[in-house]
C-alpha positions in Angstrom: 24.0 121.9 156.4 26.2 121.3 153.7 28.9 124.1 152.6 30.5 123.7 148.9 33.5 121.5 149.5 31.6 119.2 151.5 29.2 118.7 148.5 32.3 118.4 146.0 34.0 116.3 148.2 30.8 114.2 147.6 30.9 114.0 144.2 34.0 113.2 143.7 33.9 110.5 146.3 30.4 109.4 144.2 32.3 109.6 141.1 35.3 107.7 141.6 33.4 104.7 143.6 31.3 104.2 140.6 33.9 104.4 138.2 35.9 101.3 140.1 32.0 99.6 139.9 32.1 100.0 143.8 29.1 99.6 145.6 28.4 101.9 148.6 28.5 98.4 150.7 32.3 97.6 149.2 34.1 101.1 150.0 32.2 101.1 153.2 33.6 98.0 154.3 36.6 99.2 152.9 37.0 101.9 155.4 35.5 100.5 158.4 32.2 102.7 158.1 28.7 101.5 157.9 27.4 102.3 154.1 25.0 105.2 155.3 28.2 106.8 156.5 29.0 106.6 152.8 25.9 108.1 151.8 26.2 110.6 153.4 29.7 111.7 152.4 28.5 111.7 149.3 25.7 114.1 149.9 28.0 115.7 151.7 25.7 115.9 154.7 28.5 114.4 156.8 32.1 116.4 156.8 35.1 113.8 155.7 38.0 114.0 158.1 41.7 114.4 156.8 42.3 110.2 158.2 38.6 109.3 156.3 40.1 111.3 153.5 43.1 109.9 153.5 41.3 106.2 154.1 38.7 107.1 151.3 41.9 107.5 148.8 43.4 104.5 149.2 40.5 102.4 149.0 39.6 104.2 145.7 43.2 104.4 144.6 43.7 107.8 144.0 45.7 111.1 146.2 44.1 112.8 148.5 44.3 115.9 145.9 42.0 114.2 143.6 39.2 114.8 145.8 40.0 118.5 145.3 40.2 118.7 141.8 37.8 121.2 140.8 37.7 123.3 143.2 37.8 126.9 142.1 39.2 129.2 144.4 40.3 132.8 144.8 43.6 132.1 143.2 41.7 130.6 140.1 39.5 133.5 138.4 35.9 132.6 137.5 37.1 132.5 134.0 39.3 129.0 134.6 36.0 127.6 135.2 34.5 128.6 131.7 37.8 127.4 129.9 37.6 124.0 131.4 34.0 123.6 130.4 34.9 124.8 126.5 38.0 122.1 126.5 35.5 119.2 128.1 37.0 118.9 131.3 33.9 120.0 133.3 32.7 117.4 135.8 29.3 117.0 134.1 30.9 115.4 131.4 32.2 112.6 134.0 29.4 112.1 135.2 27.6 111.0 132.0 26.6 107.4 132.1 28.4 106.9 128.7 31.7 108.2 129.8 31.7 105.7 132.8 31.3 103.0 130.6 34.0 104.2 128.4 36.3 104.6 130.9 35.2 101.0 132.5 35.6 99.7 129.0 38.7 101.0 128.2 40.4 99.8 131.1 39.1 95.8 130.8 41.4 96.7 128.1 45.4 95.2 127.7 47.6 97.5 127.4 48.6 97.5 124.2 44.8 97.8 123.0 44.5 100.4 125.6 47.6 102.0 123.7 46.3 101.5 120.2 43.0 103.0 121.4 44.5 106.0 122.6 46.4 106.5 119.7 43.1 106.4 117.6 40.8 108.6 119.9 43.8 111.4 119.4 44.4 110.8 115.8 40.2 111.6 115.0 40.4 114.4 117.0 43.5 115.6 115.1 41.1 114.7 112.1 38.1 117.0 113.7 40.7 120.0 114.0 41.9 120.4 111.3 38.6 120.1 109.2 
């Protein structure tokens, strides 16, 4: 049985892998693992080790921490959690189809573009506040 970090562990694994356009397959051979040890990560039926962890963020190219973004606990009040979801930084919002393909878009990108882009996204929503 699953407990909570397990499962965000999961998604966040899930998350990143299909954010790089990694199949299951890829970060599986990646790792050394058989893809249905992916799976279940991801479901977080199966408990990630600190090495797997540690194997898991190299492979995906992010710390270790980034795996445990998120995670509220007793230091953070309940109320951190609400806050985040009112300035769009809730995880659901990642895991929108359309946000994936912005971010996968964004980054076929050079870097000026990617720059210029930037600039524009903050510039609207400079627009939006002050309206």
């Amino acid at each position: 049985m699953a407990n909570d970090i397990d499962l965000h562990l999961g998604k966040r694994l899930r998350r990143r892998r299909r954010l790089l356009g990694l199949t299951q397959q890829q970060l599986a051979g990646a790792c050394g693992v058989q893809f249905q040890q992916i799976q279940k990560y991801e479901c977080g039926a199966n408990r990630i080790s600190a090495a797997r962890l540690f194997q898991l963020s190299e492979a995906l190219e992010v710390p270790v921490g980034y795996f445990y973004d998120g995670i509220s606990g007793a230091a953070q009040p309940a109320a951190n959690d609400a806050q985040r979801e009112e300035r769009g930084e809730s995880g659901e919002i990642l895991a929108r189809r359309e946000t994936l393909d912005l971010i996968k878009a964004y980054y076929q990108l050079g870097e000026r573009p990617r720059r210029r882009l930037l600039d524009l996204a903050k510039s609207l929503n400079g627009e939006h506040d002050a309206a």
